[in-house]
VOGU-3710 file (C-alpha; in Angstrom, 3 decimals, decimal comma):
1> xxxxxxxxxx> -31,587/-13,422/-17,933  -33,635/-15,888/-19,936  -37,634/-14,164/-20,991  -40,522/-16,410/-21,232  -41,928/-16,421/-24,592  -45,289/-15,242/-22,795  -43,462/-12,377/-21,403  -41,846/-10,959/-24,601  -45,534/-11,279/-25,527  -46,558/-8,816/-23,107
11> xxxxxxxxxx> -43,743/-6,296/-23,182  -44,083/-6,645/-27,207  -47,662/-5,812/-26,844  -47,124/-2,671/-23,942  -44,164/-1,882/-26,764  -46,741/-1,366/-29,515  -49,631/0,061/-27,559  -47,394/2,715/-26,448  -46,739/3,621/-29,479  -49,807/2,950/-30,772
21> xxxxxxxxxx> -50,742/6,261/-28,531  -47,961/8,207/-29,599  -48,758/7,979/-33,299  -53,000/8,343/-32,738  -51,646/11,105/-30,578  -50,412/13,165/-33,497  -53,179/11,594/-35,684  -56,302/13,715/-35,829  -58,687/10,627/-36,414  -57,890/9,475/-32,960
31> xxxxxxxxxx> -57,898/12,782/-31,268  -61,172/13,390/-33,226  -62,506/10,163/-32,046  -61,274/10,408/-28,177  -61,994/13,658/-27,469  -65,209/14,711/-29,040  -66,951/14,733/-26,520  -64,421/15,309/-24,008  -65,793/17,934/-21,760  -69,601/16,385/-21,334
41> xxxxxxxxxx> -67,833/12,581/-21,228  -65,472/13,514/-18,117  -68,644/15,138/-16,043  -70,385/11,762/-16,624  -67,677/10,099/-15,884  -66,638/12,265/-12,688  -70,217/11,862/-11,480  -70,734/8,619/-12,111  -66,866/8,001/-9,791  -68,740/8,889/-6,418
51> xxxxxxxxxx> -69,994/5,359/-4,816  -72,903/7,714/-3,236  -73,906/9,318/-6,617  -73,994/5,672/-8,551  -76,094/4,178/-5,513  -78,496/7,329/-6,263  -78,947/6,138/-10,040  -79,216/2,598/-8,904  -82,048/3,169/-6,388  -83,703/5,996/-9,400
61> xxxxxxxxxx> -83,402/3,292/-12,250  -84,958/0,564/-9,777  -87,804/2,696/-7,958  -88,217/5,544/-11,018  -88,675/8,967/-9,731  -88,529/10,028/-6,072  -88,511/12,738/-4,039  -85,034/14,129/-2,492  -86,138/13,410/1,022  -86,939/9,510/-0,054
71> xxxxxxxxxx> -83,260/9,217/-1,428  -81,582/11,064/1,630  -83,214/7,943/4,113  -81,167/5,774/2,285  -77,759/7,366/3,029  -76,200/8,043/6,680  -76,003/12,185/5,928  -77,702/14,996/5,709  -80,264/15,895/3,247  -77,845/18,645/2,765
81> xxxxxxxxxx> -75,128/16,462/1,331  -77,567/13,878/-0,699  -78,831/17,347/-1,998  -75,183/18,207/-3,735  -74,429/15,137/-4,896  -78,267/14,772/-6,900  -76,638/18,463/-8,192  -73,520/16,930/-9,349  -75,583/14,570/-11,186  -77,814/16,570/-12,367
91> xxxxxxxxxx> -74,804/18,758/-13,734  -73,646/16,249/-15,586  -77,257/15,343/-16,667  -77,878/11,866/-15,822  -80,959/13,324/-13,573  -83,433/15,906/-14,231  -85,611/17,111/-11,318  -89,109/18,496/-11,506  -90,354/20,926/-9,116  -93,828/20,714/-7,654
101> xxxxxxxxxx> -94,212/22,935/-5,095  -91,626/22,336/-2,633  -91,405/18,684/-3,833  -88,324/18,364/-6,045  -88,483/15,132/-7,863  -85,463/13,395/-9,341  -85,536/10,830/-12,407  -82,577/9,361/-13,746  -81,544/10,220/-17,257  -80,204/7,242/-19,414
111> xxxxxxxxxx> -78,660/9,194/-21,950  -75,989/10,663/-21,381  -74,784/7,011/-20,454  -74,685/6,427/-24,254  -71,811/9,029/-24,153  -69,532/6,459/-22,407  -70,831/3,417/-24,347  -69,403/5,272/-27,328  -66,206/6,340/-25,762  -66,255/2,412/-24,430
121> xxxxxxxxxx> -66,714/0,999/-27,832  -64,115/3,518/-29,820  -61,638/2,099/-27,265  -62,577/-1,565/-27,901  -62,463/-0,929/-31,777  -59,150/0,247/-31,318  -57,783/-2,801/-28,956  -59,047/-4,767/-31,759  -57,332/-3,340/-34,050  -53,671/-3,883/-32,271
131> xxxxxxxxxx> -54,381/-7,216/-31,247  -55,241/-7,962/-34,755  -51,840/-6,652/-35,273  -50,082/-8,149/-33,020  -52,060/-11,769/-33,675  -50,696/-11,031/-37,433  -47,218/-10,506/-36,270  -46,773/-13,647/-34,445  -48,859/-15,412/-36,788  -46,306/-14,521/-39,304
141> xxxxxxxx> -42,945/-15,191/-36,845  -44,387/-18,503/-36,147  -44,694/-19,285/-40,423  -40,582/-17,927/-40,141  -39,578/-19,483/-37,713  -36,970/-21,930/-38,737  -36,442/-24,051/-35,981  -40,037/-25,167/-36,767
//
């Protein structure tokens, strides 16, 4: 079975990632870097996985704060069910609600969203990192090569 060069690329580069994560597995660095914020990272993300609860922070981040009742006329359910799902984001603290009365008003809270950026950009560094590798590799198999 004859392998295009483009697919030993591939299963070189799935070859080294993997164990790329076994080593940063072992290595505190990485599991310093990963998991840091583990716990308050995975409610964001779990909130943020519901297409209901990201059309809630689109509609806050567009209109700024509204009432509970205003956001439940945009969904087909109760006010019941738009009322756990502003919890679950409010749990994970990408809203806040103010109480006025019986008016609860919800706001959307950017920052926790910086939580994931992070996370985003620690994953990216490392990517980099491994395709800078794996650029070098070639780079250097190419110089090698004799049949060039």
């Amino acid at each position: 079975m004859k392998i295009a060069h483009s697919q030993l690329i591939l299963l070189l580069g799935i070859f080294l990632f993997t164990q790329m994560v076994d080593y940063w597995r072992h290595n505190s660095l990485f599991t310093h870097m990963v998991e840091q914020n583990t716990y308050d990272l995975s409610d964001i993300l779990k909130a943020a996985s519901d297409p209901t609860r990201r059309a809630i922070l689109t509609l806050l981040a567009q209109q700024g704060p509204s009432r509970v009742t205003d956001l439940a006329a945009h969904f087909e359910m109760s006010l019941n069910s738009v009322s756990k799902h502003i919890k679950v984001l409010e749990t994970a603290g990408l809203v806040t609600r103010k109480t006025l009365g019986r008016v609860h008003m919800i706001e959307v809270n950017v920052t926790p969203i910086q939580e994931v950026d992070v996370w985003f950009s620690q994953l990216r560094s490392i990517w980099a990192m491994r395709l800078d590798a794996l650029e070098n590799l070639l780079t250097e198999e190419n110089e090698n090569d004799p049949t060039k």
